[in-house]
Each structure stands twice: as structure tokens, then as C-alpha cells.
C-alpha positions, 0 to 999 in steps of 0.5 A: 478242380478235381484231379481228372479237370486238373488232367485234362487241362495239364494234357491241353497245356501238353499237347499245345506246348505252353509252359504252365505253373502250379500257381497258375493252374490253381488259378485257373482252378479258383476262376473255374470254381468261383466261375461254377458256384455262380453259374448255379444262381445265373446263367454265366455261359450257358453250360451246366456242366464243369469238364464241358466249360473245360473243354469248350471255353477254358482250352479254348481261352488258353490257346492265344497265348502262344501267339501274345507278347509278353508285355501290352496291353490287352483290351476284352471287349464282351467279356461275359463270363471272362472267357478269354481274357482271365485265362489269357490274364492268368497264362500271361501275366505281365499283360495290362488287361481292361475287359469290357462287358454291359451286363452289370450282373457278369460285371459283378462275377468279373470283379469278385474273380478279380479280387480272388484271384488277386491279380495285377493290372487288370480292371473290368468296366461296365458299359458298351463298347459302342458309346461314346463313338467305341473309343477307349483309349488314345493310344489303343491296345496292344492286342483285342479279344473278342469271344462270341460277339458278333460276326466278323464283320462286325467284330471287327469293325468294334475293335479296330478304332481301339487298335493301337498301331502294330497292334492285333486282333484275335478272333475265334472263328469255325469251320466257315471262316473262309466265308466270314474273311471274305464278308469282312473285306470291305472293314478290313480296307477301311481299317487298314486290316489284314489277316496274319495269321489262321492257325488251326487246332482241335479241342479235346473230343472234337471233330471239327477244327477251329481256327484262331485269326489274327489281324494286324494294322498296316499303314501301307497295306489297304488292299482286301485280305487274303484267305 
């Protein structure tokens, strides 16, 4: 990062009030260039530009970590370019953190930001979450991010069998999230889901706010969520 990136990211950090270290601002900065150089060879996420991977995925990654735990564990699942669990990984560190993507050549750039970065726990498979029945792990994970990789509905219906108990899932939603909440009633009360939070922000230079859900299990809550 040039020190206009390493600005706006720092302003970011600022205005949403999380603590973040030197070290971890490099960190974010080797991931960006690592992220950069293979872009020019594959299409990682769709942007050429680096202030607009800045501003639309690498801000936008950060923000849930305001509302993580410190410690768990935290599954990605689709984690194409690792937007959000290697900004996650990097802002909260002593999270375990298993990111799951299919495309064996993103698996490739994940691995090789991995070893750069040099960061514990934290491990990439490939495969599709929908084999083997979509169940991971026994016990589930702690927190479950999924960015971009289907509508709601379906998101989260993927991520709950993987959903330890008391555990969360974090979704990214826009301006129409009312309407996707509604259409995931009937998930929600088969997974014994419910809504706990909706915080909405704004990304630098943006109109339109975004929202961050978070959904929680309950074992006695089975009614639809409310909006």
C-alpha cells in the first residue's frame, strides 16, 4: 500500500473506532499486494482498480470485527479472494479460522496469502460446502461468514448445520435487506435462527448504506424473525 491506501484505510479504521496496529496494517498491505499481482493474471474479484478493492471489499471485510469475539472459531465458506475472513483473521487474531472455497485456482492464492502472511490457525480447504450433506464439523463453528454467495435464503440455510450452538452468522446485506429477511422466514424457523442484530454503515464515497445482520441460534426461539 502507497501512503494515500494506507490513509484511507487508517481514516476507515478511525471512524468505525477499531484499534488497529502497524503490524497489522502491513499485513493488510502484503494481502492487498499479494491480492493485486495475482489479479493481473486471474480474475480474483472483478475490479482492476486497488483503492476500489480498498474501498468496496477490504473496508467492508473489517467492519465485523467490531461485533466478533475474541477467541472461536470461524468458518468462510466461499471465500473466493478471502474477503472477509483474511481481513477478519488479520483484525482478530486469536480467532481459528477454516475458509472453504471450490475454485482450485483462488485455493492456490488463498494458500500463498497464508504462507506470506505467515498467520496461525487459520487453514483453506477446497471443496463445496454442499458435499458430504454441508456438515463440516460435529461441533460447528463459533461465527460463519459468507460474502456474495447467495441470496439470504440460501446462505443461510448452507450455513446453519455448520452453526455451533450460541453461535452466529454474518451476512452482508444492501439496501433491500428487509425484503431478503422476510424471504428467509421459513430457514430461519427450520434452524431455529433469529436476527440479532442489523447495524448499518456507509463505505467511503458511498450513497447508499449497507447493513451488517447477525443471526443467532436458539433452542427456544422457533418463531419467524422479526425485521
Amino acid at each position: 500500500m502507497d501512503r494515500e491506501e494506507k490513509n484511507i484505510l487508517q481514516s476507515w479504521a478511525r471512524e468505525i473506532k477499531i484499534e488497529m496496529s502497524a503490524a497489522q496494517i502491513d499485513l493488510l498491505s502484503l494481502y492487498l499486494d499479494e491480492l493485486c499481482a495475482w489479479n493481473t493474471r486471474m480474475n480474483l474479484t472483478g475490479m482492476t482498480s486497488r483503492k476500489t478493492i480498498i474501498k468496496e471489499l477490504l473496508l467492508d471485510s473489517i467492519f465485523p470485527a467490531l461485533f466478533l469475539p475474541e477467541k472461536g472459531s470461524l468458518l468462510d465458506i466461499g471465500s473466493g479472494a478471502g474477503f472477509p475472513a483474511i481481513p477478519i483473521k488479520i483484525c482478530c487474531p486469536d480467532l481459528k479460522v477454516l475458509l472453504i472455497e471450490s475454485n482450485s485456482k483462488k485455493v492456490s492464492f488463498l494458500k500463498q496469502v497464508i504462507r506470506l502472511t505467515r498467520l496461525p490457525e487459520i487453514e483453506v480447504i477446497q471443496r463445496r460446502i454442499e458435499e458430504d450433506g454441508g456438515m463440516l464439523h460435529s461441533g460447528g463453528y463459533n461465527i460463519i461468514t459468507a460474502r456474495a454467495l447467495a441470496p439470504l435464503p440460501k446462505t443461510l440455510a448452507l450455513c446453519a448445520p455448520n452453526l455451533a450452538p450460541g453461535g452466529r452468522i454474518i451476512s452482508f446485506q444492501g439496501s433491500g435487506f428487509k425484503n431478503a429477511i422476510k424471504e428467509s422466514a421459513d430457514i430461519c424457523k427450520k434452524h431455529r435462527l433469529f436476527l440479532s442484530k442489523s447495524i448499518p454503515y456507509k463505505l467511503p464515497e458511498k450513497r447508499s448504506s449497507r447493513y451488517l445482520l447477525v443471526f443467532k441460534t436458539s433452542i427456544e426461539r422457533i418463531s419467524t424473525i422479526k425485521c
